[in-house]
ZATOR-127157 format. One record per residue (C-alpha): x, y, z; residue number from 1. Coordinates in steps of 0.02 Angstrom, whole numbers, always signed. Layout:
<r px="X" py="Y" pz="Z" nr="NUM"/>
...
***
This chain:
<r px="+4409" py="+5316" pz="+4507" nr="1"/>
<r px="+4413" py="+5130" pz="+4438" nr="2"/>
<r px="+4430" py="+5002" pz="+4570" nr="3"/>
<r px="+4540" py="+4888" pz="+4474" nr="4"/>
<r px="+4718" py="+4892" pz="+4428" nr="5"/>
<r px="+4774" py="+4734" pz="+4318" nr="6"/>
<r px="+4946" py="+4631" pz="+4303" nr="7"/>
<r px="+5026" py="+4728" pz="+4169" nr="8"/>
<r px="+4992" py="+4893" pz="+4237" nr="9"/>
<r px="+5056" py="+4828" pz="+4421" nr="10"/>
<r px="+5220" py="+4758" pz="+4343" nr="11"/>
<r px="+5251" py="+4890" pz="+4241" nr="12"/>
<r px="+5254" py="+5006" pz="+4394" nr="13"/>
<r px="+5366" py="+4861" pz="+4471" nr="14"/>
<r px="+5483" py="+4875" pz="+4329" nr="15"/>
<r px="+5489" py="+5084" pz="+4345" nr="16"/>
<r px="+5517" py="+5102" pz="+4506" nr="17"/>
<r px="+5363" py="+5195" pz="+4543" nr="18"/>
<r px="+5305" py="+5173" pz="+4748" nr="19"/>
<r px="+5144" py="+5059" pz="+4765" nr="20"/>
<r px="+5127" py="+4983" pz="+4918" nr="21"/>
<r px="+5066" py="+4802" pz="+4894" nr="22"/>
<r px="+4908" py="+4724" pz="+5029" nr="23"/>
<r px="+4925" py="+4539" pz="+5019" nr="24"/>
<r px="+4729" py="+4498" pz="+5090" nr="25"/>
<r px="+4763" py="+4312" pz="+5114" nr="26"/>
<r px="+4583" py="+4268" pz="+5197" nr="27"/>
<r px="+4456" py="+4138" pz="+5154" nr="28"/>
<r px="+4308" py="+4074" pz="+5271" nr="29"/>
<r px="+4357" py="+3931" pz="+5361" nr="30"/>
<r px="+4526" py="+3944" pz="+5324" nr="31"/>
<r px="+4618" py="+4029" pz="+5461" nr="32"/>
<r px="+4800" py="+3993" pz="+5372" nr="33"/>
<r px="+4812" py="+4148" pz="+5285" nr="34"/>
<r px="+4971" py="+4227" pz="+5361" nr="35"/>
<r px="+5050" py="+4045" pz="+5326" nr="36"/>
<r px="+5005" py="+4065" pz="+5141" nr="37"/>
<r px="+5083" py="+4238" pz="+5137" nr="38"/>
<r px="+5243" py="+4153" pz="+5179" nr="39"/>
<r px="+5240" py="+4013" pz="+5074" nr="40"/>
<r px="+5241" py="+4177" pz="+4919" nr="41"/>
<r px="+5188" py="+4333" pz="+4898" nr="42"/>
<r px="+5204" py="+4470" pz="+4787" nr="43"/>
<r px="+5353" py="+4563" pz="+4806" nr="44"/>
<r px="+5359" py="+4696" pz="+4917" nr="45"/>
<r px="+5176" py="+4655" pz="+5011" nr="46"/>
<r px="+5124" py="+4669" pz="+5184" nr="47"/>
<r px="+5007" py="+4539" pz="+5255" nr="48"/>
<r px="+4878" py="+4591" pz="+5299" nr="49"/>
<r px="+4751" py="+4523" pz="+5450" nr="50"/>
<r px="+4587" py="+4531" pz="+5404" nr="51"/>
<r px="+4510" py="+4480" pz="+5580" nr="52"/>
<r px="+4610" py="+4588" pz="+5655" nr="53"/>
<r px="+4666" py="+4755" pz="+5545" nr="54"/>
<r px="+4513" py="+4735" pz="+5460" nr="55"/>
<r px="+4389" py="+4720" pz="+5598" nr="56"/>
<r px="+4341" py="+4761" pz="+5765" nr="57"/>
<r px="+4330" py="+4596" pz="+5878" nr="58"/>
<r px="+4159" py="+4506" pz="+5847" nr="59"/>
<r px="+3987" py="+4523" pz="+5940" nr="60"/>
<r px="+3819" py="+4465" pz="+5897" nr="61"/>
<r px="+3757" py="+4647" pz="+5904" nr="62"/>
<r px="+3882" py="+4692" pz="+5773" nr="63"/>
<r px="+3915" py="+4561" pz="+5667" nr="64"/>
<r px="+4050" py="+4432" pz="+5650" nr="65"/>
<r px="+4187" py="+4587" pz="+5542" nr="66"/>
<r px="+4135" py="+4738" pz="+5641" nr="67"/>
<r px="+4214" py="+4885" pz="+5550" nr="68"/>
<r px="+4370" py="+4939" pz="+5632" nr="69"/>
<r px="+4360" py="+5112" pz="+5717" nr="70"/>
<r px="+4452" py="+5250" pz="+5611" nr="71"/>
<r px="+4557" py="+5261" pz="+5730" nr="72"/>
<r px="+4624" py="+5059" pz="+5744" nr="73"/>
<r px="+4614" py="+5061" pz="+5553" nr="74"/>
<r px="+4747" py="+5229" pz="+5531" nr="75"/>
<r px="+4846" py="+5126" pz="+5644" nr="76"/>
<r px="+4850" py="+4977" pz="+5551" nr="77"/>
<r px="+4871" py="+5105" pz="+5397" nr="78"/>
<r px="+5012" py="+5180" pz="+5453" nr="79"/>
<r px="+5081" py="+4983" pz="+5508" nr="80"/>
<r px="+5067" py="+4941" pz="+5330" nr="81"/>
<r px="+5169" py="+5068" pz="+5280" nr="82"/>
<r px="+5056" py="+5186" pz="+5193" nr="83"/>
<r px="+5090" py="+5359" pz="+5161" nr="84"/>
<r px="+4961" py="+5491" pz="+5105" nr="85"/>
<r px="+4960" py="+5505" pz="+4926" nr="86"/>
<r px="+5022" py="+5320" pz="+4899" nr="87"/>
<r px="+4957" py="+5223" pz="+4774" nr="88"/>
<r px="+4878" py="+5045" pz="+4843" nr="89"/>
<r px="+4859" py="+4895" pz="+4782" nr="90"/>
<r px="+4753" py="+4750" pz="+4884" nr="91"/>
<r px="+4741" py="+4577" pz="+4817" nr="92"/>
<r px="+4721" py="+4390" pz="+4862" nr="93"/>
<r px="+4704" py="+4204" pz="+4826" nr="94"/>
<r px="+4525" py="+4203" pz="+4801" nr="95"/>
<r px="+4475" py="+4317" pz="+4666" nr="96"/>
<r px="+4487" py="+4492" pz="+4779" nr="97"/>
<r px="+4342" py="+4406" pz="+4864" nr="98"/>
<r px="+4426" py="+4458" pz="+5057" nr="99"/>
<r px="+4531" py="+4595" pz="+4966" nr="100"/>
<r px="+4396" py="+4702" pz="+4913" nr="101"/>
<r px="+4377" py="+4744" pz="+5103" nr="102"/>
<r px="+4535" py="+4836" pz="+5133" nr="103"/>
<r px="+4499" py="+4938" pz="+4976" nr="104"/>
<r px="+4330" py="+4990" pz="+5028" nr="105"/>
<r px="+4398" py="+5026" pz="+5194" nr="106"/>
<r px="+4532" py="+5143" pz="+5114" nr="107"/>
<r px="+4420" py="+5205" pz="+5003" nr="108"/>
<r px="+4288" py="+5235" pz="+5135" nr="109"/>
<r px="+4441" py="+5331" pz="+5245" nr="110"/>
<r px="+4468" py="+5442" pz="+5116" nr="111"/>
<r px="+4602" py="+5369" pz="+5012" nr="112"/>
<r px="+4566" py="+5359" pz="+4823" nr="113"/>
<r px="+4725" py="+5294" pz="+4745" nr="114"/>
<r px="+4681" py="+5121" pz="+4797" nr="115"/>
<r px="+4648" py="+4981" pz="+4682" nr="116"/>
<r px="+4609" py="+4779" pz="+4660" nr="117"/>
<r px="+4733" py="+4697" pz="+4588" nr="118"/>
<r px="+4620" py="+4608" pz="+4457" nr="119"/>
<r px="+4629" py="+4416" pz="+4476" nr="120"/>
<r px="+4734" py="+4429" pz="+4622" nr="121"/>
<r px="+4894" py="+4312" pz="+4656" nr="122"/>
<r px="+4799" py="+4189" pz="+4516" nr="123"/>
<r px="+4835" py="+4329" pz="+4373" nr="124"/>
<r px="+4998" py="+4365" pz="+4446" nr="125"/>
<r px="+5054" py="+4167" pz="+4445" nr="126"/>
<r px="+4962" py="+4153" pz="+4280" nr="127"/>
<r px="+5090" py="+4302" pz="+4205" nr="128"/>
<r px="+5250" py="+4192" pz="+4274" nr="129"/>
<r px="+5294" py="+4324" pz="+4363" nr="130"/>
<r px="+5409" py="+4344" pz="+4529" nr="131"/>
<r px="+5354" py="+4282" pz="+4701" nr="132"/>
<r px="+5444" py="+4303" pz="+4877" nr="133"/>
<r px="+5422" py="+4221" pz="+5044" nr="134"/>
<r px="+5448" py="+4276" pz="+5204" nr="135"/>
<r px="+5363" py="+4425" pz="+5326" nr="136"/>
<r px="+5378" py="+4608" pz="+5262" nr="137"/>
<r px="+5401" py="+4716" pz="+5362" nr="138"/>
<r px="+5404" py="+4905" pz="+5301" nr="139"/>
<r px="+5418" py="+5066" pz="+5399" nr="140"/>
<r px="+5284" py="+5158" pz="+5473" nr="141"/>
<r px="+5194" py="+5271" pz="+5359" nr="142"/>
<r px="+5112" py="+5455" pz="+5386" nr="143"/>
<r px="+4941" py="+5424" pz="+5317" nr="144"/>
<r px="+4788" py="+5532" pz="+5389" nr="145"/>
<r px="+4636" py="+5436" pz="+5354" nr="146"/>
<r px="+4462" py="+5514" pz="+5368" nr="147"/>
<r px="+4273" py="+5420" pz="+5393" nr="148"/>
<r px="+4102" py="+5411" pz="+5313" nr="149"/>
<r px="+4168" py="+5415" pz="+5128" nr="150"/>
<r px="+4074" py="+5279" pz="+5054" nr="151"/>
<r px="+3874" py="+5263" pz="+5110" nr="152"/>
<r px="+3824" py="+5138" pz="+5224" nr="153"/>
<r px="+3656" py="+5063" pz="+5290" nr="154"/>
<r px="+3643" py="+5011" pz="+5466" nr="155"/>
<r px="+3486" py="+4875" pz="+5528" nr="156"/>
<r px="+3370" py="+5005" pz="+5567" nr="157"/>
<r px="+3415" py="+5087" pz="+5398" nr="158"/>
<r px="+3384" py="+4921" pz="+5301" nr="159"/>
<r px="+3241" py="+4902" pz="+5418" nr="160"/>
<r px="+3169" py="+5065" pz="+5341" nr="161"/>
<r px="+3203" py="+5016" pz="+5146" nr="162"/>
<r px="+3101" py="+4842" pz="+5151" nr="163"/>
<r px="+2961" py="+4926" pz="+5264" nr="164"/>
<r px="+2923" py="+5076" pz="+5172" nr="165"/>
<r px="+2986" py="+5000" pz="+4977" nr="166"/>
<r px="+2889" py="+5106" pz="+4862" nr="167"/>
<r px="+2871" py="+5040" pz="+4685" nr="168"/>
<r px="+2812" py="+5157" pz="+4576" nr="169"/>
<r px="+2654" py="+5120" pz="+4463" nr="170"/>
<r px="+2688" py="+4924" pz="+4493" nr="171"/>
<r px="+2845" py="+4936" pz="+4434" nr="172"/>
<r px="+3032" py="+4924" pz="+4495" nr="173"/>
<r px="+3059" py="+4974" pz="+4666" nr="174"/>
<r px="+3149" py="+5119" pz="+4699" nr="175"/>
<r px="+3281" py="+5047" pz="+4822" nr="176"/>
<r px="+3339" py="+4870" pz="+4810" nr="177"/>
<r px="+3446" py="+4772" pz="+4919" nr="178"/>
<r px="+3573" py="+4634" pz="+4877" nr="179"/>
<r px="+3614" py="+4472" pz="+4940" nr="180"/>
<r px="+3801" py="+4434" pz="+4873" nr="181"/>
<r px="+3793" py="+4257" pz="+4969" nr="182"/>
<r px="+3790" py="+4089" pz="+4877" nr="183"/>
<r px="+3625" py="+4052" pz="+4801" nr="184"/>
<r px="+3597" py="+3911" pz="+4926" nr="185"/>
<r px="+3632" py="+4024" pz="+5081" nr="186"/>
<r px="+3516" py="+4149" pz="+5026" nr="187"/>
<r px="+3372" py="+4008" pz="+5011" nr="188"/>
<r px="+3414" py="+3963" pz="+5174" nr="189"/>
<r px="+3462" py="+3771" pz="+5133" nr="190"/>
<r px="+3626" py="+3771" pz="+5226" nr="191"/>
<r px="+3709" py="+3920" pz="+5339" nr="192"/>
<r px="+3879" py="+3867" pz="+5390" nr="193"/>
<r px="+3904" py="+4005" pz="+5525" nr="194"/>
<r px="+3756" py="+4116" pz="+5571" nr="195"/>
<r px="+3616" py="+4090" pz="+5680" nr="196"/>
<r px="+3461" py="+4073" pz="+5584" nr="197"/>
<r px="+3464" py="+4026" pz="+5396" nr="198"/>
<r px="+3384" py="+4122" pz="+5261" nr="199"/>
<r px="+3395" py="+4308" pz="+5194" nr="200"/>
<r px="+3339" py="+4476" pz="+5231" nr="201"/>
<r px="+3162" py="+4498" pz="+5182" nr="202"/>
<r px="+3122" py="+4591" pz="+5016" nr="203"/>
<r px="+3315" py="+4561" pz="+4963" nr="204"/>
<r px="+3377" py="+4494" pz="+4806" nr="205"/>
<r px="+3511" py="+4362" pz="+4789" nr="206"/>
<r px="+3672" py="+4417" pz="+4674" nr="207"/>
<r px="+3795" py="+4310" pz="+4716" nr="208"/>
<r px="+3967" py="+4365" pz="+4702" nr="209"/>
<r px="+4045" py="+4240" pz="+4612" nr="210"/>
<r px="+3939" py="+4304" pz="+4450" nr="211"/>
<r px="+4036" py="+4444" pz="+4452" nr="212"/>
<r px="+4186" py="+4370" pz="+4399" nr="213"/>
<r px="+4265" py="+4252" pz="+4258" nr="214"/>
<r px="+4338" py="+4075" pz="+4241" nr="215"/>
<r px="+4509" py="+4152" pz="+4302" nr="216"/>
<r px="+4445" py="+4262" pz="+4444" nr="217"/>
<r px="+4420" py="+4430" pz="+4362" nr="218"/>
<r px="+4301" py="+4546" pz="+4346" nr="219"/>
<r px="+4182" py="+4528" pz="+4205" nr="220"/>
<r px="+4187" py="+4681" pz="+4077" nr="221"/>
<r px="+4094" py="+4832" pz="+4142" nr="222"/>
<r px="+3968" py="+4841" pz="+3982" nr="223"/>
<r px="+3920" py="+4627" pz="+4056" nr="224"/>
<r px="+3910" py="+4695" pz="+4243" nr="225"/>
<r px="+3801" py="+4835" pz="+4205" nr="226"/>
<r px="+3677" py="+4708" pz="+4121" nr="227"/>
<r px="+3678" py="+4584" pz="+4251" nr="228"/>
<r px="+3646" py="+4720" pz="+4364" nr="229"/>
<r px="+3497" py="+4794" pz="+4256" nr="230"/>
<r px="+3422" py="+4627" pz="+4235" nr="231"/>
<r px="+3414" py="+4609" pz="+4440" nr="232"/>
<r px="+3325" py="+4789" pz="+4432" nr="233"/>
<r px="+3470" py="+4920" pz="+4459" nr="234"/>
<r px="+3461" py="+5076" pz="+4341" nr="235"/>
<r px="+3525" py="+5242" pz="+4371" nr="236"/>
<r px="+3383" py="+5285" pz="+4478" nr="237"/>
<r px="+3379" py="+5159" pz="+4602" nr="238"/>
<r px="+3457" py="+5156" pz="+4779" nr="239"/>
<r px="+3576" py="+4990" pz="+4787" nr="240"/>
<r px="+3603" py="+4909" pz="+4958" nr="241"/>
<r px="+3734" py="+4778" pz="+4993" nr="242"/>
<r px="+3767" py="+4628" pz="+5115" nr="243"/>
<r px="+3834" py="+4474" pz="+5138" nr="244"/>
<r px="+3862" py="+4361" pz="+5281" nr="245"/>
<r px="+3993" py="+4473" pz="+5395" nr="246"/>
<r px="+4009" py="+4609" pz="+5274" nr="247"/>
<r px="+4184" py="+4559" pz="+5185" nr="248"/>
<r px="+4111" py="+4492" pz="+5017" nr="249"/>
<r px="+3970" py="+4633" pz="+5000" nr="250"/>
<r px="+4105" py="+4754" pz="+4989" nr="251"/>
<r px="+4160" py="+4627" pz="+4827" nr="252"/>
<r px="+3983" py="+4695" pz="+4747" nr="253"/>
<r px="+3998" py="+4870" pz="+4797" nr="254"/>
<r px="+4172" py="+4858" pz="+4687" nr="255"/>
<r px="+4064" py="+4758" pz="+4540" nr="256"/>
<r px="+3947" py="+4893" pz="+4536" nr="257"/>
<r px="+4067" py="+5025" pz="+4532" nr="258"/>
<r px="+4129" py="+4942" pz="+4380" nr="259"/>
<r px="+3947" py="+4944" pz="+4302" nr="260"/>
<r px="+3922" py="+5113" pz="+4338" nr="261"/>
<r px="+3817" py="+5107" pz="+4510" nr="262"/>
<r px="+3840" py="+5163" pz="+4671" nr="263"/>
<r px="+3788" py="+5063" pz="+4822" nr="264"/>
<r px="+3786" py="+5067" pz="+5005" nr="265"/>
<r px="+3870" py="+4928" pz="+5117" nr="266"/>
<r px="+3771" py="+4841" pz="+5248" nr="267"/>
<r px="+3944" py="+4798" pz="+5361" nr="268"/>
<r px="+3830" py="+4689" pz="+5508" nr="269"/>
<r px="+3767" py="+4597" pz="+5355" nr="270"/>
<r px="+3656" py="+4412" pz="+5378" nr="271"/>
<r px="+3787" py="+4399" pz="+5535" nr="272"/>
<r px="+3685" py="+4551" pz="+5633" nr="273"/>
<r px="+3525" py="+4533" pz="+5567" nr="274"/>
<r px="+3537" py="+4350" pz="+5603" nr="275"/>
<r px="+3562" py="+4375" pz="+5773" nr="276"/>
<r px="+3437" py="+4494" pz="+5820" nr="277"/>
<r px="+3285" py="+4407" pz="+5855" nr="278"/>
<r px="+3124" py="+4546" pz="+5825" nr="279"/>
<r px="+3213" py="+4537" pz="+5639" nr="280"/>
<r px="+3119" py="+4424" pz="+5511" nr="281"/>
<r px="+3198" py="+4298" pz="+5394" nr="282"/>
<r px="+3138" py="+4236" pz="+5250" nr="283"/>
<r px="+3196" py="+4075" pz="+5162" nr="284"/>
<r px="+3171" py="+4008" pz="+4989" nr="285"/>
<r px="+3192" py="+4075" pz="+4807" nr="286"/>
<r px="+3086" py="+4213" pz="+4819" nr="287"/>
<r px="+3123" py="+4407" pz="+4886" nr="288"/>
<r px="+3012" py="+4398" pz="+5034" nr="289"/>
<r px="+3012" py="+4212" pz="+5060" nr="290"/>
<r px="+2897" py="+4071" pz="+5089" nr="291"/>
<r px="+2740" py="+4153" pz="+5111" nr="292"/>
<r px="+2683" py="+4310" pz="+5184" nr="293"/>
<r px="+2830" py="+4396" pz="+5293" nr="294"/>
<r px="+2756" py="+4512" pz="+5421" nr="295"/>
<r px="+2902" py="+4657" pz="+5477" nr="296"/>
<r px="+2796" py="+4676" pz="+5642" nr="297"/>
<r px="+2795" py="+4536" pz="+5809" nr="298"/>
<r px="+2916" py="+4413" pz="+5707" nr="299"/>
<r px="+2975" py="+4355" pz="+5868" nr="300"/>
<r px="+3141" py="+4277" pz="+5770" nr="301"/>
<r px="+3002" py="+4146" pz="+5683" nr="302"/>
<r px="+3002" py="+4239" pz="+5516" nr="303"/>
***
C-alpha cells in the first residue's frame, strides 16, 4: 500500500462523492498556532487535528517530548475524527507532510491501511486553485476499531543493541543502519534548539528529511529515493532504523522509504529520549560515531 495520494486523485474523489475523511495536521516546531491556521482555510471537509495532544501522550524526559499515544487515547481520538473502519484517510499539512506523516503512521501502525499523504499537502492543493473553507469541523463520531504493533519499532535499549553489536560483514556495509532525519546541523551537534545535549546517536547516519522532497514539497520519485537511500547504505538486506528529534519527522522517512521500496522501524523517543538519559553517549560532528573514539560503556552523559 503506497503512502501517498496526490491532488488530482483527492479531488476527483471530492468531485464523485466518494467518503474520505480529510486530517488537516497543521503542526510545525515552534509554532504552536496550528488550530488558528486551520481556521484561517482548510480543505474542505477536514478535521483538525492536535498533534500534542491526539497525537501524543503528554511529555516526559523518560519518553520523549511526542510519546506515542496509548491505543486506547488514539481510537478515541479516531473515532473523534470521525473515522469509520474501512474509510479511506487522507492526512496532510502546511509543511510538506512533515507533522502529517505522524497520524498516518499512527493509523497505519493501528491497523488501518487505507490511509494516505496527501502529496504536497495544503501547498499542492493551493497550487491546483482549488476550494478552501474556514471554520471548525466538526463530524460525528465514527466506529473505527484500531489495533497495535503494526509497523516495527525500536525502543533505547533496542537501538542500544544495533550500535553495540553492528556487525559488518567482510568490512563491508553494516547489516543494520540507523537514521538521523534531523537537519544536518542538529545531527553535528552545532545548534539543538530543544533537547538536552546536542549531537546524534552514536554509529547513526544523518538523512535529513527535507532531501526527501522537491522544490514544491513532494516526494521525490521512488526510482530517486531508492538511490539516495542506496547511496547512504540501505539495500534490501539491511535493517533500517529511524529517528528524529521527538519522533514526528522520522515517521516522514519511514513514509520516504516506503516509497523506495524499504521497510524501517521508528525510534518514537527519538534524540528527545536518548538525549535525556544520561549513561547514553552522544556523539557530535560529521562523522557516524563522532569526534573521536565513542565508548558505549561508563559514558556518564560526557560522550
Amino acid at each position: 500500500m503506497k503512502p501517498l495520494l496526490d491532488v488530482a486523485a483527492l479531488e476527483e474523489r471530492r468531485v464523485r462523492g466518494l467518503r474520505t475523511v480529510l486530517l488537516d495536521v497543521r503542526w510545525a516546531l515552534g509554532d504552536p498556532h496550528g488550530h488558528d491556521h486551520y481556521l484561517q482555510g482548510h480543505l474542505p471537509g477536514a478535521v483538525f487535528v492536535d498533534l500534542a495532544t491526539e497525537l501524543a501522550d503528554p511529555a516526559v524526559p523518560e519518553r520523549g517530548r511526542h510519546p506515542l499515544p496509548s491505543p486506547l487515547r488514539f481510537q478515541d481520538a479516531a473515532r473523534r475524527w470521525g473515522i469509520n473502519t474501512g474509510d479511506v484517510v487522507v492526512a496532510y499539512d502546511d509543511s510538506s507532510n512533515m507533522a502529517a506523516a505522524r497520524a498516518w503512521w499512527l493509523l497505519r501502525n493501528a491497523g488501518h491501511t487505507e490511509v494516505y499523504l496527501l502529496d504536497g499537502g495544503l501547498t499542492a492543493w493551493r497550487a491546483a486553485r482549488l476550494p478552501l473553507e474556514q471554520g471548525e469541523v466538526l463530524p460525528p463520531s465514527g466506529n473505527v476499531t484500531l489495533a497495535d504493533g503494526q509497523m516495527p519499532v525500536l525502543d533505547a535499549a533496542a537501538v542500544t543493541g544495533w550500535m553495540e553489536n553492528q556487525h559488518v560483514p567482510n568490512g563491508a556495509r553494516p547489516d543494520r543502519l540507523l537514521l538521523d532525519a534531523r537537519a544536518a546541523e542538529r545531527y553535528r551537534g552545532e545548534i539543538e534548539p530543544v533537547d538536552p545535549r546536542a549531537g546524534h546517536i552514536p554509529g547513526a547516519v544523518s538523512a535529513p528529511t527535507s532531501q526527501n522532497i522537491d522544490g514544491n514539497g513532494q516526494f521525490l520519485p521512488s526510482a530517486e529515493l531508492r538511490r539516495r537511500f542506496e547511496a547512504l547504505g540501505i539495500s534490501d538486506d539491511v535493517e533500517v532504523g529511524v529517528y528524529c528529534g521527538s519522533g514526528v519527522t522520522a515517521a516522514h522517512q519511514v513514509a520516504a522509504l516506503e516509497l523506495a521500496g524499504f521497510r524501517a522501524a521508528l525510534y518514537p523517543g527519538s534524540f528527545s529520549e536518548w538525549s535525556n538519559n544520561p549513561h547514553l553517549p552522544v556523539a557530535t560532528g560529521p562523522d557516524p560515531r563522532g569526534e573521536g573514539a565513542v565508548e558505549w560503556k561508563d559514558q556518564g552523559g560526557q560522550g
